[in-house]
C-alpha positions in Angstrom: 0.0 0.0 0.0 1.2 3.4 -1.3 0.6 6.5 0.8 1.5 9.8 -0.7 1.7 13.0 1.8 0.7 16.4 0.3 2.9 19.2 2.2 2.0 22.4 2.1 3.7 26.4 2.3 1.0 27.3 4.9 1.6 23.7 6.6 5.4 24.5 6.8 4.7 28.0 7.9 2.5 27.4 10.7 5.5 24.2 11.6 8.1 26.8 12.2 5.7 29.9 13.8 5.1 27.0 16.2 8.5 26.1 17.3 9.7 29.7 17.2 6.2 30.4 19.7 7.7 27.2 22.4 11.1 28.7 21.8 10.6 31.8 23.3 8.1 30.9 26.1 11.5 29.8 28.3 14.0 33.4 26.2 14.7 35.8 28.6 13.2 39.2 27.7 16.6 40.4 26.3 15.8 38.9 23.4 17.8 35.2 23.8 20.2 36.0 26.3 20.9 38.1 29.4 22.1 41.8 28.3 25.3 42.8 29.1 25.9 45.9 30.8 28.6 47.6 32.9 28.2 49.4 36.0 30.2 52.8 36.8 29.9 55.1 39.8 28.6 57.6 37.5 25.3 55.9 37.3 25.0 55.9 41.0 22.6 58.8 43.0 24.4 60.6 43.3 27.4 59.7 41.2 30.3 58.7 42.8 34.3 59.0 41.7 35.8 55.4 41.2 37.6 53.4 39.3 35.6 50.3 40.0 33.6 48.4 37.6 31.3 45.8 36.8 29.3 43.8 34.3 26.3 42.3 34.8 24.7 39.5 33.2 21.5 39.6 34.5 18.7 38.0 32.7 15.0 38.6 33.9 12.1 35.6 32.2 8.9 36.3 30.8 7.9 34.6 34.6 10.2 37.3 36.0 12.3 34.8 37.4 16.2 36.2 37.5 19.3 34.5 36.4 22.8 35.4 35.7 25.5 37.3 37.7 27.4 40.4 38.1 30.8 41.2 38.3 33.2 43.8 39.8 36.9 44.8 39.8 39.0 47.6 41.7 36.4 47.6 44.6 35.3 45.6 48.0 32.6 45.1 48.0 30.0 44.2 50.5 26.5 43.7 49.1 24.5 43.4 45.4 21.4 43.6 44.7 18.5 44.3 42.7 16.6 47.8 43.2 13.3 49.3 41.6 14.3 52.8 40.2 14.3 55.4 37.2 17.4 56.4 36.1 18.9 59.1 38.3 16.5 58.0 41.0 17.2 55.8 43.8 14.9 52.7 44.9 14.5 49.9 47.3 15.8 46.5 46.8 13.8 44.1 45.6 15.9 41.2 44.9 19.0 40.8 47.2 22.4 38.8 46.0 24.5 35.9 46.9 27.9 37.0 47.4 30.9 34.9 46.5 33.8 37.1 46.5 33.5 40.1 43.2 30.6 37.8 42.3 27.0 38.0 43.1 24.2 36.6 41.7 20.3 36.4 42.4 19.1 34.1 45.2 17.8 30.7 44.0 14.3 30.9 43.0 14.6 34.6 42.9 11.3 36.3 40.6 10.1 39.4 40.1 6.4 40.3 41.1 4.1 41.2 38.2 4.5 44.7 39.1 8.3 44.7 39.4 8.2 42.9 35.9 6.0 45.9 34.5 8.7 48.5 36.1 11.7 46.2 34.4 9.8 46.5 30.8 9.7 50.5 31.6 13.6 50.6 32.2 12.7 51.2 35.7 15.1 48.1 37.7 19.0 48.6 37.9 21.8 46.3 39.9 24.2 48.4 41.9 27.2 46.9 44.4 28.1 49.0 47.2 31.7 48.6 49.6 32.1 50.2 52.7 33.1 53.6 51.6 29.8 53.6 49.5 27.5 51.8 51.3 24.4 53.7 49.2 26.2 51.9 46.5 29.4 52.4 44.6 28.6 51.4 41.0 25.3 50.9 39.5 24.0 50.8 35.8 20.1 49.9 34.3 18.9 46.5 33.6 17.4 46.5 30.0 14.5 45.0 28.5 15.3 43.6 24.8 
């Protein structure tokens, strides 16, 4: 017995649609990977006069849970975290870091609250690292929606 398949443009079409749909239900919202960006004391408020640095790596899901790490040189430092704020405007935290020496990174299980995620999607969330002769925070810099 012979069976012949017909396969179609729109059959292929809606195929890939599909997969590219289940794909991005798990991409972080910085459009396949956690956005780089680098933190300097002149984001901070108000700005401060270092030569520390630090990238982070932090990647925020459509479920708002957060992933990734940050990174600093030329500083101590003594705490990272997460904090709800415009640019030039400082905020609370709302997601603390594990520290393990210049790296910190999000708790386990760590997740934004749906408003937090809206605030993220407005540019309103940064990651700042403060030391002991900053302890508002030394270097900061605006986590980025893709």
């Amino acid at each position: 017995m012979t069976r012949s398949f017909r396969i179609t443009f729109a059959g292929i079409a809606f195929a890939a649609a599909t997969l590219a749909l289940a794909a991005c239900s798990s991409v972080p919202f910085f459009g396949g990977g956690p956005a780089k960006v680098t933190l300097s004391g002149a984001n901070e408020v108000p700005a401060v006069s270092t030569a520390a640095s630090g990238v982070s790596t932090i990647a925020i899901a459509p479920d708002g849970g957060v992933t990734g790490s940050v990174t600093v040189t030329g500083m101590t430092p003594t705490a990272g975290h997460i904090h709800q704020g415009a640019v030039g405007v400082a905020g609370p935290v709302i997601v603390p870091f594990d520290q393990n020496g210049n790296v910190f990174t999000p708790k386990p299980g760590a997740k934004l609250t749906e408003t937090q995620l809206a605030a993220f999607r407005a540019g309103n969330l940064y990651v700042n690292v403060h030391s002991a002769a900053h302890p508002g925070g030394e270097i900061r810099a605006q986590l980025k929606a893709g």
